[in-house]
C-alpha positions in Angstrom: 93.3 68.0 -18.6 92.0 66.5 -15.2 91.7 68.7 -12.4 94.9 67.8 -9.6 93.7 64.6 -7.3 94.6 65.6 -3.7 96.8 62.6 -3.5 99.2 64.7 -6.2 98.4 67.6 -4.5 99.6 66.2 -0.8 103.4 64.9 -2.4 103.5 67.9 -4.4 103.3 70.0 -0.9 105.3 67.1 0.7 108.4 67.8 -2.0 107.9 71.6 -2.6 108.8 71.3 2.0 112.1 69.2 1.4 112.7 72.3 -1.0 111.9 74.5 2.1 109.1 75.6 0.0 106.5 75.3 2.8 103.2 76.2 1.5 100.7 77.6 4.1 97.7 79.3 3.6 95.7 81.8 5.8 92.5 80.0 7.4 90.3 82.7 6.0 89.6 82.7 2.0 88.5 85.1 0.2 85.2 84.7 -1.6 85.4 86.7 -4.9 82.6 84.8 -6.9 80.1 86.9 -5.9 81.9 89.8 -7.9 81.5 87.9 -11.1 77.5 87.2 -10.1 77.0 91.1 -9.6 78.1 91.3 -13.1 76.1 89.4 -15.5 76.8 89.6 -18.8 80.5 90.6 -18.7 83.5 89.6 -19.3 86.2 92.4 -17.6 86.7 92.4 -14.1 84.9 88.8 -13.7 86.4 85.7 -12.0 88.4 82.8 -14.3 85.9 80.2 -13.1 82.6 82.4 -12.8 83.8 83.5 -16.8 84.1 79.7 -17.7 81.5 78.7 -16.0 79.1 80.9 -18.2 80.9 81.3 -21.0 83.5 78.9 -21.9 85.1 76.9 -24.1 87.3 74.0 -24.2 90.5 74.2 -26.6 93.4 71.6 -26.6 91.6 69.9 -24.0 91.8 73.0 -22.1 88.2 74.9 -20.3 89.2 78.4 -21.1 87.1 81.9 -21.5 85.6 82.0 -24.9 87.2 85.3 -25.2 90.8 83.7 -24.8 89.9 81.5 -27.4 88.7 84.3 -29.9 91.8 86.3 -29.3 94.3 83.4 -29.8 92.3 82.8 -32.9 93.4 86.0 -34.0 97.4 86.4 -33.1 97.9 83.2 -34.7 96.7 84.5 -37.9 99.7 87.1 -37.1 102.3 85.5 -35.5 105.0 87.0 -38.0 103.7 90.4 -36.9 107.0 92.6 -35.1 106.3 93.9 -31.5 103.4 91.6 -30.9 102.0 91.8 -26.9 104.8 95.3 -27.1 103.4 98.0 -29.6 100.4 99.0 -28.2 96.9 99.6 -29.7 94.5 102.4 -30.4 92.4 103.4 -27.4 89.2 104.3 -29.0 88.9 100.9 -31.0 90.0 98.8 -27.8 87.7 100.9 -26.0 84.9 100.3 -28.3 86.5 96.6 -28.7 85.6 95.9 -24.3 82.5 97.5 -24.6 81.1 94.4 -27.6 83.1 91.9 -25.5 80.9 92.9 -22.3 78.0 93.1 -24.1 78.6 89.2 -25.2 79.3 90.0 -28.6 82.7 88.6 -30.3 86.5 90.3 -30.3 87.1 92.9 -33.1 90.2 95.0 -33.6 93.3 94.6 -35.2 96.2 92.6 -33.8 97.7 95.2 -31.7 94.2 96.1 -30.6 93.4 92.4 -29.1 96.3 92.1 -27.8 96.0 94.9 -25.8 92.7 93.8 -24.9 94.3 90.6 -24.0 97.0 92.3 -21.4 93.4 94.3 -19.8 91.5 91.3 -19.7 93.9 90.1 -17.5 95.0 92.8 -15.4 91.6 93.2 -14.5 90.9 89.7 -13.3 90.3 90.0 -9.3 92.3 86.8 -8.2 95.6 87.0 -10.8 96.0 83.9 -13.4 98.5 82.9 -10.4 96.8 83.9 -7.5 97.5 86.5 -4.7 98.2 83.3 -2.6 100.9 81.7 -4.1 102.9 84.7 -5.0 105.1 84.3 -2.1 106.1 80.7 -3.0 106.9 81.6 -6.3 109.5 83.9 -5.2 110.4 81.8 -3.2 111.0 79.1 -5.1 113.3 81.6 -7.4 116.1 81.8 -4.3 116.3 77.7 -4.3 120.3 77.0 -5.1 120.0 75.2 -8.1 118.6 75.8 -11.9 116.8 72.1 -11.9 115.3 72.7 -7.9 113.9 76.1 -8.8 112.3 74.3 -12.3 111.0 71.9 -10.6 109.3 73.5 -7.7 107.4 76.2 -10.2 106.3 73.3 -11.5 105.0 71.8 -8.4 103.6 75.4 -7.2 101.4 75.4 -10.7 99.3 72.2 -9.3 98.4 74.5 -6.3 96.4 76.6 -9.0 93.0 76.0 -9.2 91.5 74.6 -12.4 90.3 76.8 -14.3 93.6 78.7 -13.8 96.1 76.2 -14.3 94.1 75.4 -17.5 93.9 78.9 -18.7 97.6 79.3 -18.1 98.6 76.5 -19.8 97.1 77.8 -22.9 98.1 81.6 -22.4 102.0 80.3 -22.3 101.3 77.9 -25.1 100.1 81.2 -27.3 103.3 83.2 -26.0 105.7 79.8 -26.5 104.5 80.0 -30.3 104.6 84.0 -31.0 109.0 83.2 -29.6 108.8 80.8 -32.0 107.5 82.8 -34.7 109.6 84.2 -38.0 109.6 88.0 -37.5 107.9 88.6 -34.1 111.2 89.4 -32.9 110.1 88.8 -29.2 111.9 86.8 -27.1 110.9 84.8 -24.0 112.6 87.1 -21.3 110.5 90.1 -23.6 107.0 88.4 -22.9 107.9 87.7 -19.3 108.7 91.2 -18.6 105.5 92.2 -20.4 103.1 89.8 -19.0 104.1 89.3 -15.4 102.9 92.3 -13.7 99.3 91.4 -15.1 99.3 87.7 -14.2 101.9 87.7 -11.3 101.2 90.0 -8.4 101.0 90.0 -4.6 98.0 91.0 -2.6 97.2 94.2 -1.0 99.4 96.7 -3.3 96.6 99.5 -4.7 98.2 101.3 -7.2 97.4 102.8 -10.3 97.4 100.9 -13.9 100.8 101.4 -15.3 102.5 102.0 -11.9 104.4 99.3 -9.8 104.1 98.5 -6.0 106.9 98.5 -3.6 106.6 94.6 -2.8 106.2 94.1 -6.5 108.8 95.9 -7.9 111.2 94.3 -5.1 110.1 90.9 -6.5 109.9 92.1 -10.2 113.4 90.1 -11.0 112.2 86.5 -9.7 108.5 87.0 -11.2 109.9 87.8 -14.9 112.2 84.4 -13.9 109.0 82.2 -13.3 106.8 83.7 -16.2 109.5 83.1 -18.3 110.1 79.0 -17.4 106.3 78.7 -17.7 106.8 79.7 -21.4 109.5 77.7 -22.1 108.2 74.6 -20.2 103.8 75.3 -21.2 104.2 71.5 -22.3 104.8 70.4 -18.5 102.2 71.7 -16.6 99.8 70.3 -14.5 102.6 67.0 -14.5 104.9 66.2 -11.8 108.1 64.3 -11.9 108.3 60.8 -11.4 109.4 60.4 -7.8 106.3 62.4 -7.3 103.6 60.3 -9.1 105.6 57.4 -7.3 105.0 59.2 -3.7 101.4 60.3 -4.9 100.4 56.6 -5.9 101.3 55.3 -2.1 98.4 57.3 -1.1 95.3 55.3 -2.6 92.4 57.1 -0.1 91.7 59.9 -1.8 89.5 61.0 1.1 92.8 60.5 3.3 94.7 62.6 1.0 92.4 65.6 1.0 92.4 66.0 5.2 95.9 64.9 5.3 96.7 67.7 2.7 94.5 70.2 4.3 95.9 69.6 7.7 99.2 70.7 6.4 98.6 73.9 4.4 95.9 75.7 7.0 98.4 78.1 8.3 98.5 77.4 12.6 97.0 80.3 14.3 100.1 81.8 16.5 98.0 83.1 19.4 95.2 81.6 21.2 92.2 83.3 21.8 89.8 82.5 24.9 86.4 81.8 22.7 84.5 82.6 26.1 86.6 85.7 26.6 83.6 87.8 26.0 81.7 86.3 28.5 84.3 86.6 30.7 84.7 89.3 33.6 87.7 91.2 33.5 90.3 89.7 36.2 90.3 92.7 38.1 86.8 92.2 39.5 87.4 88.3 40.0 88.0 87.5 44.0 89.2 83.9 44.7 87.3 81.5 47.3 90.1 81.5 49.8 89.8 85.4 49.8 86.0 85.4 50.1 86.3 83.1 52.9 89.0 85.7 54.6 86.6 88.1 54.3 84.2 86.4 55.9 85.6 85.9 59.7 85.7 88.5 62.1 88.9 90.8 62.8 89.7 90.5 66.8 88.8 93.6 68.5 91.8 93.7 70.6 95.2 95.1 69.2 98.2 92.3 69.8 100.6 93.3 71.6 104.4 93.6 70.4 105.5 89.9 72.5 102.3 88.2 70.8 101.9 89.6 67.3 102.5 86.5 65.9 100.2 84.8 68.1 97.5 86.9 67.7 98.0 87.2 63.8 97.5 83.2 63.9 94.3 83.1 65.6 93.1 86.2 63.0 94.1 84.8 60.3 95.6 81.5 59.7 99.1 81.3 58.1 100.7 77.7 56.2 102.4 76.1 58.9 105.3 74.9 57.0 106.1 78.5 56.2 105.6 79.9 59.8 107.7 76.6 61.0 110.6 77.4 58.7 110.7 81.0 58.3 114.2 82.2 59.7 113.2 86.1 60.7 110.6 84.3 63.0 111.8 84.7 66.4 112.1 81.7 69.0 109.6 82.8 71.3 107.0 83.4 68.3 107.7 80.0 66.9 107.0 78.5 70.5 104.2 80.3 70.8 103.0 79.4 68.0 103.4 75.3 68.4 101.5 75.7 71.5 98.6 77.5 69.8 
């Protein structure tokens, strides 16, 4: 599988906004790869495309982990096994299992052991198979009216993936598409969903303990099972888009074009402005205008006006706009005459 051309990637945004599916991202990204280089050697807790970068494999055309690979390996062999991905394993051996994985040596355990490993592997992942990023839009796309709208744009989110991500997720639903497939699993789609959404479906920012749900995601928990379960039913379609969508993406030959044209549209508009000089700047307080220096400048008359030439003398002192002395109505006659033949 090629990775998504920005061409795709631009109608895919285009059609995901007629959905009022409007994808924007935050300017600032967050770089988690240098997590993954502080851990050399290992294979929990690393990023998807530091992992495949040093040690992966490619499978069905597909660059995945090695480990994935190993572990599929291994649950095919047992696919007519009851409760796979539900009855969990022993402790101690998974334990024992992590620490070999880490250590660059291969997956041991029995079936019920890997696959726990499996569910770990990816709960520990810092950036989720399906990102903190797109979490909203996949809920979002699960309130769309219609059973063929909502298909469609999951589909369409799945090309916002990156890579590495889209490919491992096409061959993690493959695995779980087989094992509903299977003679005497006796797990269902909706079963998997449940089990595997909180570890590859999860919003950003929630800290809780292993086990435990957050608010946000437990809110959610309804539309995520929903979406983990059409990407198991549907593995076969992703990283494609519908027709009318490769027919939209082909009018777009510059791929260059594409790329700024797409960019422009998901960086998410700041909604305040910020001065950039404002810490140069003095506060406004201690700024004094040039018409006020200027006042300051001239010398006060000495002499206190009288009551009948207050206005006269306040002209002399300091010089009023004459359309507003000229048209004031609480200006009496006599000042306004005065005033003209000042």
């Amino acid at each position: 599988m090629q990775p998504v051309s920005y061409s795709l990637k631009l109608a895919a945004v285009n059609q995901l906004a007629e959905f009022n599916v409007r994808i924007k991202y935050n300017r600032s990204k967050r770089h988690i790869a240098a997590t993954g280089e502080a851990r050399e050697g290992h294979c929990f807790g690393v990023p998807l495309d530091v992992l495949v970068e040093r040690a992966g494999v490619v499978e069905e055309g597909l660059p995945i982990p090695r480990f994935l690979a190993q572990i599929a390996a291994l649950v095919r062999r047992e696919l007519h096994t009851e409760g796979l991905f539900r009855v969990c394993g022993n402790a101690a051996r998974m334990r024992r299992a992590q620490a070999i994985v880490d250590g660059g040596g291969d997956v041991q355990g029995t079936v019920h052991d890997v696959a726990g490993l499996l569910k770990q592997f990816l709960r520990e992942m810092p950036e989720p198979l399906l990102t903190h990023r797109l979490y909203p839009f996949f809920v979002r796309a699960q309130q769309l009216p219609s059973a063929r709208i909502r298909s469609e744009a999951v589909l369409l989110l799945c090309l916002e993936l990156p890579h590495t991500h889209l490919a491992t997720l096409k061959y993690l639903m493959h695995l779980l598409h087989d094992i509903v497939h299977a003679p005497g699993s006796l797990m269902s789609a909706p079963n998997l969903a449940a089990i595997f959404t909180p570890n590859i479906l999860r919003p950003e920012g929630e800290h809780h303990a292993a086990g435990t749900t957050g608010e946000l995601e437990l809110a959610n928990h309804t539309a995520c099972v929903a979406v983990t379960e059409h990407l198991i039913e549907n593995y076969d379609k992703l990283g494609q888009a519908p027709m009318h969508v490769l027919r939209r993406s082909a009018e777009c030959s510059d791929e260059e074009q594409a790329r700024h044209e797409y960019r422009r549209i998901v960086r998410r508009a700041r909604t305040w402005w910020r001065n950039p000089f404002a810490s140069k700047a003095k506060p406004m307080s201690r700024l004094t205008s040039a018409t006020t220096l200027d006042l300051l400048k001239r010398p006060l008359s000495p002499t206190v006006p009288s009551a009948t030439g207050s206005a006269a003398s306040l002209t002399h002192s300091l010089p009023a706009p004459a359309a507003a002395t000229a048209t004031s109505p609480s200006t009496p006659s006599s000042a306004r005459a005065a005033a003209s033949v000042g």
